[in-house]
C-alpha positions in Angstrom: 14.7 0.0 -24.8 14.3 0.3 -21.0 13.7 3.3 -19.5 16.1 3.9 -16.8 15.3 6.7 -13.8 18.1 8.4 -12.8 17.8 7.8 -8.9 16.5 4.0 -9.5 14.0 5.0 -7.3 10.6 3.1 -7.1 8.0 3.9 -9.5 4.4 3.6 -7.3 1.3 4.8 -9.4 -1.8 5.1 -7.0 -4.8 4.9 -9.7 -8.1 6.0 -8.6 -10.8 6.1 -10.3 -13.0 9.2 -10.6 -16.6 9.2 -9.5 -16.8 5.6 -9.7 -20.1 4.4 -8.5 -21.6 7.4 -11.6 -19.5 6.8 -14.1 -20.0 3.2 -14.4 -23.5 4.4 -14.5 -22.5 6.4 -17.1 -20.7 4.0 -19.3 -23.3 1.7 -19.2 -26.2 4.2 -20.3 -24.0 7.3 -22.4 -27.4 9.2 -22.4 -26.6 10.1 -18.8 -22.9 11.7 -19.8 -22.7 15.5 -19.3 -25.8 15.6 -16.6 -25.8 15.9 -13.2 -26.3 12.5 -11.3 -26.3 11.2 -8.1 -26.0 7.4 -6.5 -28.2 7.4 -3.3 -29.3 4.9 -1.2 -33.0 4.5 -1.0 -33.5 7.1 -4.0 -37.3 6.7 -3.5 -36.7 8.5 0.1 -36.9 12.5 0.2 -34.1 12.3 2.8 -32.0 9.6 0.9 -28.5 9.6 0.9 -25.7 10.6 -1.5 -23.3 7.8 -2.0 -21.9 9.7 -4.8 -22.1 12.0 -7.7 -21.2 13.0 -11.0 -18.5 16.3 -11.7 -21.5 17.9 -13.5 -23.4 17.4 -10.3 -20.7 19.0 -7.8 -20.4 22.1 -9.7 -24.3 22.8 -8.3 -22.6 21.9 -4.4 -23.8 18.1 -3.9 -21.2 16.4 -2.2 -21.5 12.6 -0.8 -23.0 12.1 2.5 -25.8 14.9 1.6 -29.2 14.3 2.1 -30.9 13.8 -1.1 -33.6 16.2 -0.9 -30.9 19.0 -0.1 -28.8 18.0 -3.0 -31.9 18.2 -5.0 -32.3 21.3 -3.9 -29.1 22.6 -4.9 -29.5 21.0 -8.1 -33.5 20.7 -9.6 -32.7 18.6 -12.1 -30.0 16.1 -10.2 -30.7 12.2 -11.8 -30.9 10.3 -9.0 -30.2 6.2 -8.9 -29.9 3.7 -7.0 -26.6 1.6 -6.2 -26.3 -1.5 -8.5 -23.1 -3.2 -7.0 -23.3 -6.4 -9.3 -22.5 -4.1 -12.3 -19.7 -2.0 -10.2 -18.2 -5.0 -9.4 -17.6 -6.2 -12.8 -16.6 -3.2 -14.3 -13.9 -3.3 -11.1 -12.4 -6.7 -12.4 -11.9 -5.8 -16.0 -10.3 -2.7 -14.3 -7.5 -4.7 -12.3 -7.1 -6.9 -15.4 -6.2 -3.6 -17.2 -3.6 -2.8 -15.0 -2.2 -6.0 -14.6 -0.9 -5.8 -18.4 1.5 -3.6 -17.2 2.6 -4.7 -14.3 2.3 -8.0 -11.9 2.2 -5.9 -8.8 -0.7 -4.5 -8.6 -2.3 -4.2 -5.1 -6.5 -3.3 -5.4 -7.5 -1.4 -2.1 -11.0 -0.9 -3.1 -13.3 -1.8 -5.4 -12.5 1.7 -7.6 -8.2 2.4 -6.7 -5.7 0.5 -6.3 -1.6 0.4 -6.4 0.7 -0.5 -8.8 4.7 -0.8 -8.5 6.0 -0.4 -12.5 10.2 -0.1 -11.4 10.8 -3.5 -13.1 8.4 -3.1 -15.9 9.2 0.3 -17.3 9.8 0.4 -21.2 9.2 3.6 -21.4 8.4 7.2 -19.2 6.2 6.7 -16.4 3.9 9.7 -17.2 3.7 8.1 -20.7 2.5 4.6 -19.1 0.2 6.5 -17.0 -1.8 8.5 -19.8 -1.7 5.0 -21.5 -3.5 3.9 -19.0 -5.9 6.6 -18.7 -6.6 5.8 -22.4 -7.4 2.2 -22.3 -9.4 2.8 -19.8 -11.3 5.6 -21.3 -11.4 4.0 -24.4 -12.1 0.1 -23.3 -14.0 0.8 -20.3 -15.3 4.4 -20.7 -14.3 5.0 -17.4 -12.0 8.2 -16.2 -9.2 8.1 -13.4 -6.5 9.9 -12.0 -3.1 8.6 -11.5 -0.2 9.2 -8.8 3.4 8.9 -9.4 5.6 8.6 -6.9 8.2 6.5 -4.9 5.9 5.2 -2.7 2.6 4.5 -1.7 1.4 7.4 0.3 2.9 9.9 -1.7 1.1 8.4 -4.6 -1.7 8.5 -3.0 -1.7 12.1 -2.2 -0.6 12.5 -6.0 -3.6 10.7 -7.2 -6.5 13.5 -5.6 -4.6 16.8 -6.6 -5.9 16.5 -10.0 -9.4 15.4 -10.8 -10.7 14.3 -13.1 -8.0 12.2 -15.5 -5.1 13.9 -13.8 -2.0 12.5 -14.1 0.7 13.6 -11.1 4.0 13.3 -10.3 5.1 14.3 -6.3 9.1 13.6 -5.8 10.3 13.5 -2.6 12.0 16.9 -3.8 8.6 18.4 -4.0 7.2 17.6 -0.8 8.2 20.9 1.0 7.1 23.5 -1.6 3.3 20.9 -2.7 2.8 18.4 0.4 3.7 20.7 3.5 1.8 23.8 2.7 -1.6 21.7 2.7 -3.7 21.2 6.0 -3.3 18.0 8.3 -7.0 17.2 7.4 -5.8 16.5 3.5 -3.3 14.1 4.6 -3.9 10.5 3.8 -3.9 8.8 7.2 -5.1 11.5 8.9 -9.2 11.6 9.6 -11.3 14.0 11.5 -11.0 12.4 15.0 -6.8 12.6 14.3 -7.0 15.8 13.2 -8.5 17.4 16.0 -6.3 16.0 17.9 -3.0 17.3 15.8 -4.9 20.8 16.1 -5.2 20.6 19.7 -1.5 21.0 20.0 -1.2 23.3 17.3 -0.2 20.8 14.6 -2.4 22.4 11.6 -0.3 21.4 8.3 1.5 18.8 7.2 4.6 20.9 7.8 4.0 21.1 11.4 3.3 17.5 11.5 6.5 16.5 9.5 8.9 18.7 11.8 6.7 17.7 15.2 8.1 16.2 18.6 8.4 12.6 18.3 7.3 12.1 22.4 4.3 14.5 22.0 2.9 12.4 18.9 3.7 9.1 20.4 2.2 10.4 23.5 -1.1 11.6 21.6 -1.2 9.2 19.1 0.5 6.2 19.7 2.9 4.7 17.2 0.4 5.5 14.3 1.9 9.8 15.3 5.3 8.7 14.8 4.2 7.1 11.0 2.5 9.8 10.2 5.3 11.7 10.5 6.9 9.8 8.3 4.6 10.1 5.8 4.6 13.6 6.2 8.5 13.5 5.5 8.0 11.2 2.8 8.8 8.1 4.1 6.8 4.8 3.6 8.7 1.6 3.4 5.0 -0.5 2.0 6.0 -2.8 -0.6 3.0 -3.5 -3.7 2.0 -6.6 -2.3 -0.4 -8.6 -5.0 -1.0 -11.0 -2.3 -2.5 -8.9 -0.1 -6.0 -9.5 -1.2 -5.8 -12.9 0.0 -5.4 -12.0 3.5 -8.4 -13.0 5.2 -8.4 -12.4 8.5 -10.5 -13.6 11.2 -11.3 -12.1 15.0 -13.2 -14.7 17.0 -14.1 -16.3 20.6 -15.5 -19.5 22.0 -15.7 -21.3 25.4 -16.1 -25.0 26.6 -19.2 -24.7 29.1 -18.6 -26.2 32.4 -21.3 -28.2 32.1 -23.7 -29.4 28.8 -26.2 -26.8 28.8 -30.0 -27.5 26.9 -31.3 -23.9 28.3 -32.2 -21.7 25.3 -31.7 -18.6 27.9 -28.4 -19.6 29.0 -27.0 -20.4 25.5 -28.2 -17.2 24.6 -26.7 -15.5 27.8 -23.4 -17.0 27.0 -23.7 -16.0 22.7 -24.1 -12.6 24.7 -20.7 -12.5 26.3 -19.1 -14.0 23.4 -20.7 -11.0 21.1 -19.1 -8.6 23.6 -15.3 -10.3 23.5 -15.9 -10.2 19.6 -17.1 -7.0 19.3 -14.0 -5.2 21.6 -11.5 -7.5 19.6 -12.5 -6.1 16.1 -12.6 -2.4 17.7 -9.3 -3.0 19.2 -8.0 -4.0 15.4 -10.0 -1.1 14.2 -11.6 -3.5 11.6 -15.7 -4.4 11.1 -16.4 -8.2 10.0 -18.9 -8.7 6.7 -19.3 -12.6 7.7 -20.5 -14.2 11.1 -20.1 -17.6 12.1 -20.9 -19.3 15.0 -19.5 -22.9 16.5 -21.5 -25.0 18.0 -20.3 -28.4 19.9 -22.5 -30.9 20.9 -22.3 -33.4 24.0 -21.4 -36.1 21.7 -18.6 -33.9 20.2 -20.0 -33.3 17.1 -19.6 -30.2 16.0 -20.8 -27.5 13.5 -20.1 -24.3 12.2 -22.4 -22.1 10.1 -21.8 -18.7 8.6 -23.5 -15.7 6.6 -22.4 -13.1 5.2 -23.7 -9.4 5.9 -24.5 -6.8 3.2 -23.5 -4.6 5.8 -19.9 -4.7 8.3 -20.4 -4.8 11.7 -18.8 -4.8 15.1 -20.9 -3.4 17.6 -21.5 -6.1 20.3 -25.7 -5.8 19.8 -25.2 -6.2 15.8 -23.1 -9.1 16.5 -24.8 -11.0 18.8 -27.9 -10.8 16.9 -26.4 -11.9 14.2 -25.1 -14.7 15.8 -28.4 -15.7 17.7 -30.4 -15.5 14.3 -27.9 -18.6 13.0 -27.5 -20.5 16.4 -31.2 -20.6 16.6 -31.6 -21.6 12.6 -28.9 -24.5 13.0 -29.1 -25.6 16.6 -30.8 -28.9 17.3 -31.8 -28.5 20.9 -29.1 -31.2 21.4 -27.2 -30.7 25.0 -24.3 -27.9 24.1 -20.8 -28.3 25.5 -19.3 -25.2 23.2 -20.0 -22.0 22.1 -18.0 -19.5 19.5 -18.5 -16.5 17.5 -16.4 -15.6 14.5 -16.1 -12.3 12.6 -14.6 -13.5 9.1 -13.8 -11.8 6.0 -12.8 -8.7 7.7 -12.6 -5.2 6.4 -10.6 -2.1 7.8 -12.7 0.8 8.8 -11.3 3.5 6.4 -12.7 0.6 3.7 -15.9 0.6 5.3 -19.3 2.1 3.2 -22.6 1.7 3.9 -25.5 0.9 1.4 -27.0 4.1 2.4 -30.4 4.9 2.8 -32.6 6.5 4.9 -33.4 4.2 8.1 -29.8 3.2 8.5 -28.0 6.6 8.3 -30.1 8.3 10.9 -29.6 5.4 13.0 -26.1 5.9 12.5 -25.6 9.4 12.4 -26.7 9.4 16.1 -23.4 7.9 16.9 -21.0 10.2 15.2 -18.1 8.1 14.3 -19.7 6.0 11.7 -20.2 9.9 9.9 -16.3 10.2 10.4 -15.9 6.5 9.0 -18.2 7.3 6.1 -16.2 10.3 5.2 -13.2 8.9 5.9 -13.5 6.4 3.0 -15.3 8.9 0.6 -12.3 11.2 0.7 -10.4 8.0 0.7 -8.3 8.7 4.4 -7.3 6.0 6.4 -4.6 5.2 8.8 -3.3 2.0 6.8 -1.8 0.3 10.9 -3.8 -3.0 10.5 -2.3 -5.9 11.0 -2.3 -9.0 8.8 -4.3 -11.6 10.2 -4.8 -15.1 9.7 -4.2 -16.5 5.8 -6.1 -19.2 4.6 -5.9 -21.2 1.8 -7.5 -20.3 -1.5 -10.9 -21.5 -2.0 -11.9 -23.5 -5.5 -14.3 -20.6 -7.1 -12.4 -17.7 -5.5 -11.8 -14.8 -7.6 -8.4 -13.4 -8.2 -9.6 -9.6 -7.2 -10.5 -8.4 -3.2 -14.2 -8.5 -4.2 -14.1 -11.9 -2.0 -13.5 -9.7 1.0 -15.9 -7.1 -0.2 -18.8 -6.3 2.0 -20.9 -5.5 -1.0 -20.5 -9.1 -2.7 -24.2 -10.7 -2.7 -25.0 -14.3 -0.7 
């Protein structure tokens, strides 16, 4: 018998997986369950990084981001590992094909959560689907998670990290004055430290105030992302599931015809240059990083190339990509008279999905420029503004797996 809700409302669940990164760790070896453990990057390093950590290991105050010999401070006997992304990724699949026994919409956002629409597939009460979940997953996989309910996707999202870990929570749009408008701006999915500032600045400090704002002043301070985020904060998101959605790849590229066939090593390299800056404003302008660089090269006699490599890091900053690109133009070009040049950002990734293999080196470097820290935190707490636009589709590739992990930066070459 088919269970019918009264309102015929959508059914969203938002399922999110708790600790992820440790509790695959966890599954695979059970003699680490019950003990404090960290992922880091570089784990060797006194000053590595937390990527994440076990329950057990926040109750001693190690959060993600923290150095590693702090954390281990905090906690003496913190097990510390490194990142093993092959086995994260696999566990991930048989996640999604979990879910998908319940439903054919299911949307993954990231390699540990993803979305799930059950209105057409619901035998019996959602809360009852959800704990089933919860169990197969526990059982099967040995892997916790927490589970939104709601009638749409950002207020399952916010559903999903009131309760952790293996909480299952329903948010009506009845309940969002009394649970959603009493919590800070800075909780709000969409919302990230550099938005929240500014909502502060004009004395926007919960979601209340943000959901009852002036629709000039936000547009004004925010653009059109204000006036959806006070949507959101009224309840309102229109998103559909979409399945397909992790076929989208999308693409941000430039290239030139030279005015004349150039053989000059410098000038190529000048002109890779000027292409890595167009590139690089493009995919800041889309407020997306690229995890797959390919140039185009065209020779006088019109033959014409393009090679590609993937990153185990996204970029976008106009240095990163032009020495990307000049490491594969000078691997592949045959000193042949060129008569075109183009760089191409591929398989791209939208910064609140962006996380760094952390370690050592490559955080300090970063940490001098504060907005990767914001970025980095952003996706931890799993924030993000959710206003990209769909770029280019392409056809499926023979091979291609039927999970996002194609468009994952941490895939291997």
């Amino acid at each position: 018998m088919r269970y019918e809700t009264k309102s015929r409302a959508r059914v969203i669940f938002h399922v999110d997986m708790n600790s992820f990164y440790a509790s695959v760790e966890m599954a695979y070896k059970p003699s680490l369950k019950g003990k404090p453990l960290a992922i880091a990057g570089n784990p060797e390093e006194r000053r590595g990084i937390i990527v994440t950590c076990s329950y057990e290991a926040r109750k001693f105050g190690v959060k993600t981001t923290m150095p590693l010999w702090e954390a281990k401070k905090l906690c003496p006997d913190l097990i510390v590992l490194p990142p093993n992304f092959d086995r994260y990724r696999i566990f991930s699949q048989k996640i999604f094909q979990t879910l998908r026994d319940y439903t054919d919409l299911v949307e993954p956002v990231s390699i540990d959560e993803g979305y799930m629409d059950i209105t057409e597939y619901i035998q019996k009460h959602p809360v009852s689907i959800a704990q089933d979940i919860q169990n197969r997953l526990l059982k099967e996989l040995d892997l916790p998670c927490s589970i939104g309910i709601a009638p749409n996707k950002f207020l399952a999202k916010m559903a999903s990290d009131m309760k952790k870990p293996l909480g299952v929570t329903v948010l009506r749009k009845r309940d969002i004055p009394k649970i959603l408008w009493p919590m800070p701006v800075s909780e709000m999915h969409g919302c990230g430290a550099k938005t929240t500032e500014k909502l502060n600045g004009i004395g926007i400090k919960k979601i209340e105030d943000l959901a009852k704002a002036n629709d000039v002043q936000l547009k004004n301070l925010l653009g059109i992302n204000g006036i959806r985020l006070k949507e959101r904060a009224n309840g309102f998101d229109p998103r559909k599931v979409d399945p397909d959605s992790i076929n989208d790849y999308k693409s941000i590229g430039n290239s030139t015809t030279l005015p004349r066939d150039i053989t000059s090593e410098k000038d190529l390299l000048s002109i890779l240059q000027s292409l890595a800056r167009t590139v690089s404003a493009r995919l800041k302008n889309k407020d997306v990083f690229t995890t797959n660089v390919a140039i185009t090269i065209r020779y006088k006699n019109r033959k014409t190339i393009t090679r590609s490599e993937k990153l185990e890091n996204p970029i976008r900053e106009e240095q990163d990509i032009y020495n990307q690109a000049k490491h594969i133009f000078m691997k592949h070009w045959d000193g042949s008279p060129v008569r075109l040049l183009g760089i191409t950002g591929n398989d791209l990734v939208e910064e609140q999905h962006v996380v760094k293999q952390l370690d050592l080196f490559t955080f300090e470097e970063d940490a001098k420029e504060e907005p990767l820290i914001e970025t980095i935190e952003q996706l931890r707490e799993k924030f993000g503004h959710d206003i990209i636009k769909k770029g280019i589709k392409v056809e499926r590739k023979e091979g291609q797996t039927d999970t996002s992990f194609d468009k994952d930066f941490l895939r291997k070459n």
